[in-house]
VODRENKE-969553 format. One record per residue (C-alpha): x, y negated, z negated; residue in three letters. Coordinates in pm, 1 decimal. Example, Ala and Ser with C-alpha at 12.3 -4.5 7.8 and 13.67 -1.06 7.14 Angstrom:
{pt {1230.0 450.0 -780.0} "ALA"};
{pt {1367.0 106.0 -714.0} "SER"};
***
This chain:
{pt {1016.5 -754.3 1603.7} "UNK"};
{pt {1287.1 -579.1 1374.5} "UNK"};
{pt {1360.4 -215.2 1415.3} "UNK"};
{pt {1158.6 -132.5 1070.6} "UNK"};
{pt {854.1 -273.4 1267.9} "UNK"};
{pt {935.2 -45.1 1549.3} "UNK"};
{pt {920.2 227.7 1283.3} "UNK"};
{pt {622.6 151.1 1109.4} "UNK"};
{pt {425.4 116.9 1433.0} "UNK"};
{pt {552.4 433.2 1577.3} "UNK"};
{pt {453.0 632.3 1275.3} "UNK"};
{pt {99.7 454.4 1282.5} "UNK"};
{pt {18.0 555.8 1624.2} "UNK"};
{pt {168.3 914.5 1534.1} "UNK"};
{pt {-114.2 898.3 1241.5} "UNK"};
{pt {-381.0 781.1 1493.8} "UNK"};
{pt {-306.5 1056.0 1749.8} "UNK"};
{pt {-284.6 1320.1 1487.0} "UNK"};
{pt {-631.3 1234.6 1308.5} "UNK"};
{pt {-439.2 1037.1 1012.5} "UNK"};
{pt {-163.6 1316.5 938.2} "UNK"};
{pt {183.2 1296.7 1083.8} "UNK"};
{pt {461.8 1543.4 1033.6} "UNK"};
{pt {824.3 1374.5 1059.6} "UNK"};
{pt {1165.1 1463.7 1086.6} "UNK"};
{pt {1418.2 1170.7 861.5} "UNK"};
{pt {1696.6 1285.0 1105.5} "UNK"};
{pt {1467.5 1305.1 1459.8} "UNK"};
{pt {1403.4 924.0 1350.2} "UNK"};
{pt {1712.5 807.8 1286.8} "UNK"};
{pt {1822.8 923.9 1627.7} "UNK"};
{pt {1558.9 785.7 1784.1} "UNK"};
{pt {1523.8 464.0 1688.8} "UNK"};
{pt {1933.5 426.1 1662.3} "UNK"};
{pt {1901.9 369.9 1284.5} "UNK"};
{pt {2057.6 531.4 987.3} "UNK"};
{pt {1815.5 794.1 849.0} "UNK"};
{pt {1801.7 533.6 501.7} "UNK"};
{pt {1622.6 309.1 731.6} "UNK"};
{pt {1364.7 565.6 761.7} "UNK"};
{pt {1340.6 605.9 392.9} "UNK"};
{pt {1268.4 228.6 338.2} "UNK"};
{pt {1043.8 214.5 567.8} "UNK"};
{pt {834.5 496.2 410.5} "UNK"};
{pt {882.6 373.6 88.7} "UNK"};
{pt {764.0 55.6 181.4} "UNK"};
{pt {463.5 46.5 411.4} "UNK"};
{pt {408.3 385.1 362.1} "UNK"};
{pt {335.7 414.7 -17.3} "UNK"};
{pt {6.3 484.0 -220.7} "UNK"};
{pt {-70.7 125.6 -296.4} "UNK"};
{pt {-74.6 85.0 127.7} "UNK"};
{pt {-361.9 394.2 117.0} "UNK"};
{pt {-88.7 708.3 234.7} "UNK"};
{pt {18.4 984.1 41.8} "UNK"};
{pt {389.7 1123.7 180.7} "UNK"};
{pt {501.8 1448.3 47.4} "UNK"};
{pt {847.4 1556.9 178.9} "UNK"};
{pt {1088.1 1901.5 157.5} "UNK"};
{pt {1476.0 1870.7 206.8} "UNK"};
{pt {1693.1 2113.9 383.3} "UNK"};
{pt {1773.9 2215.1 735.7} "UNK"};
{pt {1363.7 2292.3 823.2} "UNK"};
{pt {1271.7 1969.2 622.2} "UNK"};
{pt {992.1 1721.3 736.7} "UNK"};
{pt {797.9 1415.6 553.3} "UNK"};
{pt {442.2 1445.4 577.7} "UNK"};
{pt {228.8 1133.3 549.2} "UNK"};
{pt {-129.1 1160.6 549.3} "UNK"};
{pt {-403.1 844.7 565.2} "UNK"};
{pt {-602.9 861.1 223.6} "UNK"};
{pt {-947.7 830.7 337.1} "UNK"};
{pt {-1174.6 775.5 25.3} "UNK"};
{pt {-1486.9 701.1 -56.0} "UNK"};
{pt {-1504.6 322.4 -126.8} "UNK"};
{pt {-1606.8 342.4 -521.2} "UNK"};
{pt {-1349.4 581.4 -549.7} "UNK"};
{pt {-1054.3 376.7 -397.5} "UNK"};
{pt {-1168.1 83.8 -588.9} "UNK"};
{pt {-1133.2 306.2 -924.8} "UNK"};
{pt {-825.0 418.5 -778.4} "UNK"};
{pt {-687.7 80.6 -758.0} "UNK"};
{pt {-771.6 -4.2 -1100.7} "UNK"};
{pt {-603.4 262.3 -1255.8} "UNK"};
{pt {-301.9 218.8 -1041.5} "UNK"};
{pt {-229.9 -136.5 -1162.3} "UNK"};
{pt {-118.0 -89.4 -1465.0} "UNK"};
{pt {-27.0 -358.4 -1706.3} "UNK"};
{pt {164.2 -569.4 -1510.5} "UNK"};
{pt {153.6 -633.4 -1135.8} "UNK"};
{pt {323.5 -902.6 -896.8} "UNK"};
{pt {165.3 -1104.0 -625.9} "UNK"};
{pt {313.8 -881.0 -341.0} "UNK"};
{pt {202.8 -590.2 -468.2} "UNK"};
{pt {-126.0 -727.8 -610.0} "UNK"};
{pt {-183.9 -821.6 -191.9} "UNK"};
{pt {-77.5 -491.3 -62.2} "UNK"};
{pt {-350.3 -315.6 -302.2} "UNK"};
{pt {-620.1 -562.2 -181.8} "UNK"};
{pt {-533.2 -525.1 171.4} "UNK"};
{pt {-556.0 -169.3 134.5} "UNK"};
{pt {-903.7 -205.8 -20.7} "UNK"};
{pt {-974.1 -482.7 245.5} "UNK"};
{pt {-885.7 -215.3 548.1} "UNK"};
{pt {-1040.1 50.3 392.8} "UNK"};
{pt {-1374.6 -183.0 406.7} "UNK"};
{pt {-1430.2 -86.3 10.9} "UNK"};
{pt {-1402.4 -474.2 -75.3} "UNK"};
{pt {-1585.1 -782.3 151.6} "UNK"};
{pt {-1343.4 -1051.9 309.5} "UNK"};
{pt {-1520.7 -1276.9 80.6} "UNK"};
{pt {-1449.6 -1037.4 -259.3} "UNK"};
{pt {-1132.7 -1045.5 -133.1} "UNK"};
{pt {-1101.9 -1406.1 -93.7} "UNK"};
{pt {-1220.7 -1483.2 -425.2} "UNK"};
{pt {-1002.7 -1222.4 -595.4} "UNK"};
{pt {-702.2 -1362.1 -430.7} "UNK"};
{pt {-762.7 -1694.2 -557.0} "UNK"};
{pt {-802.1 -1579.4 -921.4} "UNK"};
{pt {-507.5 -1419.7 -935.2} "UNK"};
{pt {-266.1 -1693.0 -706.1} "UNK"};
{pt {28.9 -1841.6 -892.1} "UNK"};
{pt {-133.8 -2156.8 -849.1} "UNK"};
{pt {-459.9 -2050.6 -1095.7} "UNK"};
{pt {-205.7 -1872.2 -1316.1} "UNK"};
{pt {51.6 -2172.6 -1296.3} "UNK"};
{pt {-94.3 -2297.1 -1687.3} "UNK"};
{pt {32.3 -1896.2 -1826.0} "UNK"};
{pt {455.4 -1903.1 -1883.5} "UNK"};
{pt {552.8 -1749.6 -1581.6} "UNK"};
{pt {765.4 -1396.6 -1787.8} "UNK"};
{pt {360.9 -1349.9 -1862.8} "UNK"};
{pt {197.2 -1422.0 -1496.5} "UNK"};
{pt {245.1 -1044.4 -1403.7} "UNK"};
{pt {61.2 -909.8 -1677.2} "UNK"};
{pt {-213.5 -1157.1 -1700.1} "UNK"};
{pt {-239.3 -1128.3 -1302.8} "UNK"};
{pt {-271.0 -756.7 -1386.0} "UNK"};
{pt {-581.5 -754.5 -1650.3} "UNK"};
{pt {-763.4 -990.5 -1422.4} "UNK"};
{pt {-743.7 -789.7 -1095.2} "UNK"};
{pt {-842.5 -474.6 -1291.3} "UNK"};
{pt {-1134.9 -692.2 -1440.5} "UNK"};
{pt {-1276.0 -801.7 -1062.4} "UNK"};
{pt {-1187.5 -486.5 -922.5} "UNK"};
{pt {-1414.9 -327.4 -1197.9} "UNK"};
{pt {-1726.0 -575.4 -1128.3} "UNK"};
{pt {-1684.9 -570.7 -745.8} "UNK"};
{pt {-1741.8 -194.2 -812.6} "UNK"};
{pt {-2051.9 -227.5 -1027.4} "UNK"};
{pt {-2250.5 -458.3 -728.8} "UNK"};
***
């Protein structure tokens, strides 16, 4: 397990204990886990973002924190979300971290998810030109998203 594991799951069980809000310190971190305080910024960035279901709000300065709260939604709403947070052009990773999200969250079935994931594989988009995968990807998740929402 690399230290950016160690991270992620140490901030998860921070946001369990604290009832899915968890107030950090960049520097406090860094120390911690014997990393630079960048490392604590990736990981943020990373498994922390919108698209994984948080919302992190942060203030520099000597007193400064990052605050990462647990977006617990309503599953229509999330799904809606989602959609509108796509855009026009989305890659595979991403496209996975959003369903995941929606998968966790319990606002999409494993088998929704299943069949959505399929749909938009590079495999079923292998007869598009690859420079237009992302964006066809992108209209077609929206599309799913959109009718797993109306059932």
């Amino acid at each position: 397990m690399g230290v950016s594991d160690i991270i992620a799951g140490f901030i998860d069980e921070m946001l369990s204990d604290s009832e899915g809000t968890a107030e950090l310190q960049r520097a406090e971190l860094a120390n911690r886990f014997k990393c630079v305080p960048s490392q604590i910024n990736y990981v943020i960035s990373t498994r922390f973002s919108p698209e994984h279901g948080y919302i992190v709000e942060s203030r520099r300065g000597g007193g400064g924190y990052i605050r990462i709260r647990r977006i617990n939604m309503d599953a229509q709403i999330l799904i809606m979300h989602t959609v509108n947070a796509i855009g026009d052009s989305i890659d595979s990773g991403t496209a996975a971290a959003l369903l995941t999200n929606l998968k966790n969250a319990k606002a999409v079935s494993n088998n929704e998810i299943g069949l959505i994931i399929s749909a938009i594989s590079n495999n079923a988009l292998r007869p598009v030109v690859p420079e237009e995968r992302d964006s066809v990807r992108a209209s077609i998740l929206k599309q799913m998203l959109i009718h797993t929402n109306n059932t």
